[in-house]
Each structure stands twice: as structure tokens, then as C-alpha cells.
N, C-alpha and C positions, 0 to 999 in steps of 0.2 A: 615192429609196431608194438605198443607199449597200451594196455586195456587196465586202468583205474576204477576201483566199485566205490573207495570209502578213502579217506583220510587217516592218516597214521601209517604213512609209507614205510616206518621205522619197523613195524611189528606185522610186515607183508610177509607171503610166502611169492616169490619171485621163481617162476617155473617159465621153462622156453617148450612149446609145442612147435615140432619139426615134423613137416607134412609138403608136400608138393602139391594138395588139394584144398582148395581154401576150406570146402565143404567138409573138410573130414577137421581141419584145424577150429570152425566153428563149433562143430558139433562135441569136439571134446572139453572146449572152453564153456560150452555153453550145459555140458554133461556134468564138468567137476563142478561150475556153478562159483557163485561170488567165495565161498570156503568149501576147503571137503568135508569137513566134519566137525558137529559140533565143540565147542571149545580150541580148533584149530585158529589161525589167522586167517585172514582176507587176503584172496589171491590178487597179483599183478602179473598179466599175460603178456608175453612175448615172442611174436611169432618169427618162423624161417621158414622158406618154402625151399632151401637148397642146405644139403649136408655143409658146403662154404659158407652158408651165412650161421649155422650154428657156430662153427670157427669162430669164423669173423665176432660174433656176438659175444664170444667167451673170451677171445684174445682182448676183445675194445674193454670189458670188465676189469679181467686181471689189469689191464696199463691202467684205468682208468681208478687204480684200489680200489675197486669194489667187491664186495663180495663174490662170491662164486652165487649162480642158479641154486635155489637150494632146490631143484630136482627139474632132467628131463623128462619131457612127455614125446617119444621118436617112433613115428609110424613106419613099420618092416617093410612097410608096401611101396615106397616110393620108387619109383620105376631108375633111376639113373645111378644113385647111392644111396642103397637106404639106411632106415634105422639102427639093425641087426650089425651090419656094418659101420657102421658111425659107432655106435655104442660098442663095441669090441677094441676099435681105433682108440677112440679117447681111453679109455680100462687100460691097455698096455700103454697110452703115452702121457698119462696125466697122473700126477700124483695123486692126486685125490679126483676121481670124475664125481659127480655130483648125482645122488642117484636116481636110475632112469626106472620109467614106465615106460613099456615096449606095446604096440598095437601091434599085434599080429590077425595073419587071415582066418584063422581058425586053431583052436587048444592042441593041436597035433603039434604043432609049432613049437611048443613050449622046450624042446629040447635045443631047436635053435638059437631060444632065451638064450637057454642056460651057457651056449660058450660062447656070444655075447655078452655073459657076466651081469645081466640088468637086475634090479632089484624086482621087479613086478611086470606080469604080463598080464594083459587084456584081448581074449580074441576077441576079433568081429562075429555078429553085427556089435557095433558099440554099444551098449547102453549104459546111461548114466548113475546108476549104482555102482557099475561096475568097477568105469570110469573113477572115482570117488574113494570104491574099498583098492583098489587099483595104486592109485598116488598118497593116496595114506600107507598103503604097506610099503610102498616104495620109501616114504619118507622116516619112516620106521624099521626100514628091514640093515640086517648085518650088511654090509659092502658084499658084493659079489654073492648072495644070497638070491632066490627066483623063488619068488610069491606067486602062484596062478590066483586071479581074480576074476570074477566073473563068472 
């Protein structure tokens, strides 16, 4: 699914939200908001509610030359495969993974982050600052670098 705020799809920030609960996938969409941050671009949202359809999402791109996500948003909590995992997967098989903001359950977590390799993490509960300084450090942090936000 594919969420447009504004016109000028060219100078979009194109981020994939990975969640198995819609409710948590709205509330992040609706947390980071139409930009994260002043002077940033206007998001374009794209969701997956299964660790395969982020595959799937990133394989249809690459055939499709387009660019890569310029950033995941992958929640740890997903009961089947979650984030933590997906996000480790792709770091050792992608040349370049696109970098990730991690929800995790709580700031304890954060070492989990880090051999996940994610650029930024967010514990729960979500709130939308967080969310926001969250995918900006993500989109700004060294590769394999872990930001705690929130």
C-alpha cells in the first residue's frame, strides 16, 4: 500500500513500515507525519505486514530500477519474523540495506539493536517525537551505527 501527502514524488522520502499490526503500522505513519522534520522532504508510505512482503517490496524495486527505500521503519515485535531478524538478514545479504528504524518493546532492547546493525531505535510506548527524531537519525546515522531515540 502506497500513502501520497503532496505532489513532487521526485523529491519524496519513500520509507517501508514493517508490522504484522495495522494499528501499530498507522500509528507510526501517522507519528512520523506528512515530513519528519523541518526542511526534510514529504514522506511516501509503504506498508508490509509480513517479513516476505518486505522482500517481495525490495526485490519488485530493484527489477523494477527503482531506487532502493531510502529507509526501513521494522517493528521487533512481530510475533512470526520479526524486525530484529529481518533487519540482521538483509545487513549480511544486501550490499547496501537501506537504513532501518527498529521499534522495539522497551530501551533494554537496545543491545538487540545493535547486532541487528539498525541505524535507530524507538522503544514502546511509541510516541511521535520519538518516532520523528527516530527516522531522521536513522536517515542521517553512519551504516551499522545505533542511535537510541526516544
Amino acid at each position: 500500500m502506497t500513502t501520497n501527502d503532496s505532489p513532487g514524488a521526485a523529491d519524496r522520502l519513500e520509507l517501508l513500515i514493517f508490522s504484522d499490526d495495522a494499528n501499530v503500522r498507522r500509528e507510526v505513519i501517522e507519528g512520523i507525519g506528512r515530513r519528519p522534520a523541518k526542511g526534510m522532504p514529504f514522506v511516501t508510505w509503504f506498508e508490509a505486514a509480513t517479513a516476505e512482503g518486505v522482500r517481495l517490496a525490495m526485490k519488485d524495486r530493484a527489477e523494477a530500477g527503482q531506487k532502493p527505500f531510502d529507509a526501513l521503519v521494522l517493528d521487533a515485535e512481530v510475533k512470526k519474523y520479526g524486525g530484529m531478524g529481518l533487519a540482521h538478514e538483509l545487513f549480511t545479504e544486501m550490499d547496501r540495506r537501506p537504513p532501518v528504524l527498529l521499534l522495539t518493546a522497551r530501551p533494554q532492547d537496545d543491545w538487540l539493536a545493535a547486532w541487528s546493525k539498525v541505524e535507530a531505535v524507538v522503544p514502546r510506548p511509541l510516541e511521535p517525537l520519538a518516532l520523528q527524531e527516530g527516522i531522521v537519525a536513522a536517515l542521517r546515522a553512519r551504516r551499522g551505527s545505533v542511535v537510541a531515540a526516544g
